[in-house]
Wavefront OBJ file of the C-alpha trace (Angstrom):
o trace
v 129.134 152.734 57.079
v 129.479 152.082 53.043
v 126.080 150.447 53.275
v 124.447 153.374 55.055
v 126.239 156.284 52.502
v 124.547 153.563 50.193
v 121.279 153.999 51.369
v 121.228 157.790 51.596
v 122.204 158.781 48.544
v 119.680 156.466 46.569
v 116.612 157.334 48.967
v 117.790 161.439 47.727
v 118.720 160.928 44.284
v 116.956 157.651 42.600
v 118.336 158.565 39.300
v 121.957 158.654 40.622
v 121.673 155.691 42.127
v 122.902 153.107 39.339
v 126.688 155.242 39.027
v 126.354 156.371 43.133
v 126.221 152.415 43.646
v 128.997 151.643 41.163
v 130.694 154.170 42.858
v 130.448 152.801 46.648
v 130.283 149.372 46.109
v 134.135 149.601 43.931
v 134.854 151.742 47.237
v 133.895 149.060 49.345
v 135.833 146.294 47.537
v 139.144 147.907 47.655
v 138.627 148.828 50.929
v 138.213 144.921 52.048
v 140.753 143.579 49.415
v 143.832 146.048 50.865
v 143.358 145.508 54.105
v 145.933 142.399 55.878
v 143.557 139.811 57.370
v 144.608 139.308 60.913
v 145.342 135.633 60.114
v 148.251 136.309 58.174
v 150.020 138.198 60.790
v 149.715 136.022 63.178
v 152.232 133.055 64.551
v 151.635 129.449 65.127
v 147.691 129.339 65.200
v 145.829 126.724 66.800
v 143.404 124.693 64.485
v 139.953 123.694 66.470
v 142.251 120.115 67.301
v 144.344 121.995 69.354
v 142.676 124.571 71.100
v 142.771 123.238 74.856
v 144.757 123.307 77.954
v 146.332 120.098 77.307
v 149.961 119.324 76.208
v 150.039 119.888 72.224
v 152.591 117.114 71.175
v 155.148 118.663 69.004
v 158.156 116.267 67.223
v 160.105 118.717 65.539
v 162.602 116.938 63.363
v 166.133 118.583 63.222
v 168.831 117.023 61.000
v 171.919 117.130 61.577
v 174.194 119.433 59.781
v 176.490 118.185 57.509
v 179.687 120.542 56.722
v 180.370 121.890 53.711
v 183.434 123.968 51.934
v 184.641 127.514 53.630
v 182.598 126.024 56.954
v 184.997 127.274 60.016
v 185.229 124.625 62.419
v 186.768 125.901 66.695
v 188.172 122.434 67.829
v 189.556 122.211 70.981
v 191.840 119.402 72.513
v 192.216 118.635 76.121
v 194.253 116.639 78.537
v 196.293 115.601 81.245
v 199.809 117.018 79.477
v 199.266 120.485 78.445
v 202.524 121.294 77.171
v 201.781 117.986 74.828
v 198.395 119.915 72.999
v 199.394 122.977 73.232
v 200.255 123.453 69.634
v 197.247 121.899 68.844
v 195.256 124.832 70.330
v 196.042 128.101 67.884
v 195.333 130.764 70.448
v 194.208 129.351 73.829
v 193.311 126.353 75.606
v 189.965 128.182 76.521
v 187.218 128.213 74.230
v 186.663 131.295 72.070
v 183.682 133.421 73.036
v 181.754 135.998 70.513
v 183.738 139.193 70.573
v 186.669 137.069 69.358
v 185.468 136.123 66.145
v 187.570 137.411 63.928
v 190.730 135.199 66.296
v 188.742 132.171 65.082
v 188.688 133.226 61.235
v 192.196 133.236 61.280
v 193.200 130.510 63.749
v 190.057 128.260 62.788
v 189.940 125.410 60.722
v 188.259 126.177 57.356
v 187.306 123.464 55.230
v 189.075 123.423 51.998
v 187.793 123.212 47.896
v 188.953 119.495 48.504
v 186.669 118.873 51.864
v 189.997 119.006 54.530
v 190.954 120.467 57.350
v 194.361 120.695 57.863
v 195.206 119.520 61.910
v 198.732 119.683 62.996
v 201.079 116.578 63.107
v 197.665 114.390 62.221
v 197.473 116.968 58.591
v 195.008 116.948 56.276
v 191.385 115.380 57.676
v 188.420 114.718 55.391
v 185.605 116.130 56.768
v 183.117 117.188 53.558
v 179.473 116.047 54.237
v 180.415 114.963 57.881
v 178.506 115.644 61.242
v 180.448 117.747 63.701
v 179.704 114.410 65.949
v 181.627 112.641 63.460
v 184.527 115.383 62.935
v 185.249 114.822 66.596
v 185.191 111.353 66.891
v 187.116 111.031 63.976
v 190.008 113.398 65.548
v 189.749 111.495 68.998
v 190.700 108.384 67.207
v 193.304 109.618 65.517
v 194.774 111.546 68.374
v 194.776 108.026 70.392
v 196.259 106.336 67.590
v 199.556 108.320 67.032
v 199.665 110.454 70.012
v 198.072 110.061 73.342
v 197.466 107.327 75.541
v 194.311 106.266 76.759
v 195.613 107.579 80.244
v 195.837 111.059 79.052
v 192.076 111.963 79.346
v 191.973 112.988 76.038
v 189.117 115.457 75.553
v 188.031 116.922 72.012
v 185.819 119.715 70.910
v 184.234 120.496 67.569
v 181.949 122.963 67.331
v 181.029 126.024 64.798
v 181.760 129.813 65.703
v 177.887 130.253 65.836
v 174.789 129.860 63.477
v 175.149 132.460 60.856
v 172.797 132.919 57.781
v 171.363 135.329 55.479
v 167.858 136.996 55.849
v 166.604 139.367 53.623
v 163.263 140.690 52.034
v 160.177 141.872 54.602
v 162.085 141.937 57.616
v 163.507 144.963 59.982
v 167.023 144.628 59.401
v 167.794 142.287 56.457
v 171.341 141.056 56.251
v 173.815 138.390 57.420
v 173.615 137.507 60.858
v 174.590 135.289 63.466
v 173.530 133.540 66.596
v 175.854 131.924 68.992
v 173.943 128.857 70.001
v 174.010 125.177 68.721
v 170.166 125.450 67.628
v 168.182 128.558 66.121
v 164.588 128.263 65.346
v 163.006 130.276 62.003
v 161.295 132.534 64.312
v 164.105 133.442 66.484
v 166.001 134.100 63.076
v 163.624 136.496 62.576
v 163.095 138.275 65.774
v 166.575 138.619 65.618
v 166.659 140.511 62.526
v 163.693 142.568 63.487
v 160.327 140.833 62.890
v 158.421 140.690 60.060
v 156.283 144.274 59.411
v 152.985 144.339 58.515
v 153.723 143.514 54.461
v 155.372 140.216 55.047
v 154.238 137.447 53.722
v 154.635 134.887 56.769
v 152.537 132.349 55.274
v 155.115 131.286 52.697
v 158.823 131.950 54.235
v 161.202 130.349 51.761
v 164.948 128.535 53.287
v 167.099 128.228 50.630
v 169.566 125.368 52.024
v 173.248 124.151 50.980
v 173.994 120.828 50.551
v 177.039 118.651 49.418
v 175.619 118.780 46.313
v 173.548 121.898 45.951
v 170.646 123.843 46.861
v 166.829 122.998 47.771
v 164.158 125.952 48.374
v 162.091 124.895 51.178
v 158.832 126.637 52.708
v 157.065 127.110 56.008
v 154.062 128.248 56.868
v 154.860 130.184 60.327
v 150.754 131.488 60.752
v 150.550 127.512 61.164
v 151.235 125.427 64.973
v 152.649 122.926 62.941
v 155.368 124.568 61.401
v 156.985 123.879 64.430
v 157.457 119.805 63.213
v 158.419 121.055 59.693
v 162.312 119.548 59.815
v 163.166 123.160 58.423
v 161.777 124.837 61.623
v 165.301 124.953 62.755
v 167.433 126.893 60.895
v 170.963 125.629 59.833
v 174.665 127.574 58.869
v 174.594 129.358 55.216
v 170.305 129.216 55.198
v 169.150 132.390 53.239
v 165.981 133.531 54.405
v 163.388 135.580 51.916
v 160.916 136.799 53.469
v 158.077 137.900 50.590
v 155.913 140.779 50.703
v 151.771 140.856 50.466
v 150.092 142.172 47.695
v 149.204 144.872 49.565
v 151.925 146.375 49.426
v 152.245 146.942 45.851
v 149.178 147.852 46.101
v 149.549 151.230 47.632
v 146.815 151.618 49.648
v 147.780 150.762 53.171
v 148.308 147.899 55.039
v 145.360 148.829 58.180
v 141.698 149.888 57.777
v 142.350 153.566 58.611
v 145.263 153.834 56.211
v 143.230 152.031 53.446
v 140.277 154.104 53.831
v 141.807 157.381 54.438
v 143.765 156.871 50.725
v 140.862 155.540 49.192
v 139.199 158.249 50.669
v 141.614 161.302 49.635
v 141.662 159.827 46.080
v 138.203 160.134 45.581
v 137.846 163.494 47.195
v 140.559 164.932 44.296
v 138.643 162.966 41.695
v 135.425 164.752 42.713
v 136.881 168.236 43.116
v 138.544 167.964 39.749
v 134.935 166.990 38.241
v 133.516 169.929 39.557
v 135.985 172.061 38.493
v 135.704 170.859 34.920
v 131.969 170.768 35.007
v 131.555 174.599 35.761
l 1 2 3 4 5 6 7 8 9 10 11 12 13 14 15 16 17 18 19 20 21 22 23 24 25 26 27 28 29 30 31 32 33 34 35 36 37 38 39 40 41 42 43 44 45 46 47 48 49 50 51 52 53 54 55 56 57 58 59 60 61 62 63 64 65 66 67 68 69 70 71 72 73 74 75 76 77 78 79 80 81 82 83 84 85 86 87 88 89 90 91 92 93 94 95 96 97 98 99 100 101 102 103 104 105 106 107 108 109 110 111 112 113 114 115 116 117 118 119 120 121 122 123 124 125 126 127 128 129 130 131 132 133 134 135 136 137 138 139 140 141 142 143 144 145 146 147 148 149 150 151 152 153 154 155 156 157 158 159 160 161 162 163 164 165 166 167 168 169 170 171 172 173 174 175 176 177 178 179 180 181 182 183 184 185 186 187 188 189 190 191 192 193 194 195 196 197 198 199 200 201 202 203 204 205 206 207 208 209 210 211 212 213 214 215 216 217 218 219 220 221 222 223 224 225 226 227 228 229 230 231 232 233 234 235 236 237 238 239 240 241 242 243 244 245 246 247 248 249 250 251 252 253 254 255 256 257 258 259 260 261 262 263 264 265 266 267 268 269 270 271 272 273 274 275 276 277 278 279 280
């Protein structure tokens, strides 16, 4: 279409063709530079490799979470005697479900400034940098060791209310949220909090993650198959998600072809009835 305006105007007005050309061709470059290639909106492309039929093999990697300070652990105890753990249990023997979160925060266990948990009879329980795999097989020991026989049936749960973390940035509804299941992928993260519009940058989505020590920024690619083998493809408690716009949008001029062109277009209609106005 540029090409053919092009063409028209030069075969009508040679001498206005050097600044008519200028003109077009600037047209036609921020046009094609404002538009969002298709790539970088979509998910989890194929490369060339792995565009068949057949099983793609995938190994995501997914370490294990290791607890940190203000973490709230639900543990629940089990057995044959239930008067004997029933004061281990702070509201029920039945596990607590998601409209009952704020029972847990104040009949959870919430790891301490010094890494503890404070269990009663057993009292205070190191559990800083520990699996919840450990956390419970820690307790169970414990519990068999001062308590309970190995008749009792002794059954422990440790688990945490829920994955929550932080998204914010190009996304639908930035904020804190959380997802009551043991493992949350990035994208359901992100479908969860509304999708990423048009303006997000989904080629770079930055994790930053706690650790016993600190904090490490971490990226993945999501336009890429193989994000899903990145080992931060799985989202962990207290990630914070930023979610980067494109250039584009600071741009101005519209994130589709029609929106570009009709700006672009409108912009250079008030630039040419201004010159005429001047020039009469």
């Amino acid at each position: 279409m540029f090409l053919n305006a092009l063409g028209y105007i030069c075969a009508n007005n040679p001498m206005a063709m050097p600044k008519n050309a200028l003109y077009l061709l600037a047209l036609l470059t921020l046009f094609m530079g404002s538009c969002v290639p298709i790539k970088r909106l979509t998910y989890l492309q194929e490369n060339e490799a792995q565009k068949s039929e057949d099983l793609v093999a995938l190994t995501p990697s997914i370490p294990p979470y290791r607890l940190q300070i203000n973490d709230l652990l639900s543990i629940r105890i089990k057995a044959l005697d239930q008067e004997q753990i029933g004061f281990f249990n702070p509201t029920s023997n039945e596990v607590l479900n998601a409209t009952e979160e704020g029972d847990l925060y104040f009949n959870g266990f919430v790891v301490d400034i010094h890494g503890n948990i404070r269990i009663p009879v057993i009292g205070e329980l190191p559990v800083l940098g520990k699996t919840l795999e450990e956390v419970r097989e820690d307790l169970e020991q414990r519990l068999l060791q001062d308590l309970f026989k190995e008749e009792s049936n002794l059954f422990v749960t440790v688990k945490m209310p829920g994955i929550r973390f932080i998204i914010t940035g190009e996304v639908g509804s930035p904020g804190s949220q959380i997802i009551y299941r043991d493992q949350v992928t990035l994208i359901e993260a992100i479908a969860a909090s509304g999708d990423i519009p048009v303006t997000g940058d989904r080629t770079d989505i930055r994790i930053i993650r706690q650790y016993p020590l600190g904090q490490k920024i971490h990226r993945v690619d999501l336009t890429q198959l193989d994000a899903m083998n990145s080992p931060y493809y799985y989202i962990q408690p207290n990630d914070l998600i930023i979610v980067n716009p494109l250039p584009q949008k600071a741009w101005g001029f519209g994130t589709v072809g029609s929106q570009t062109f009709t700006t672009i277009l409108s912009v250079f209609t008030a630039i040419g009835a201004v010159t005429l106005l001047l020039t009469r």
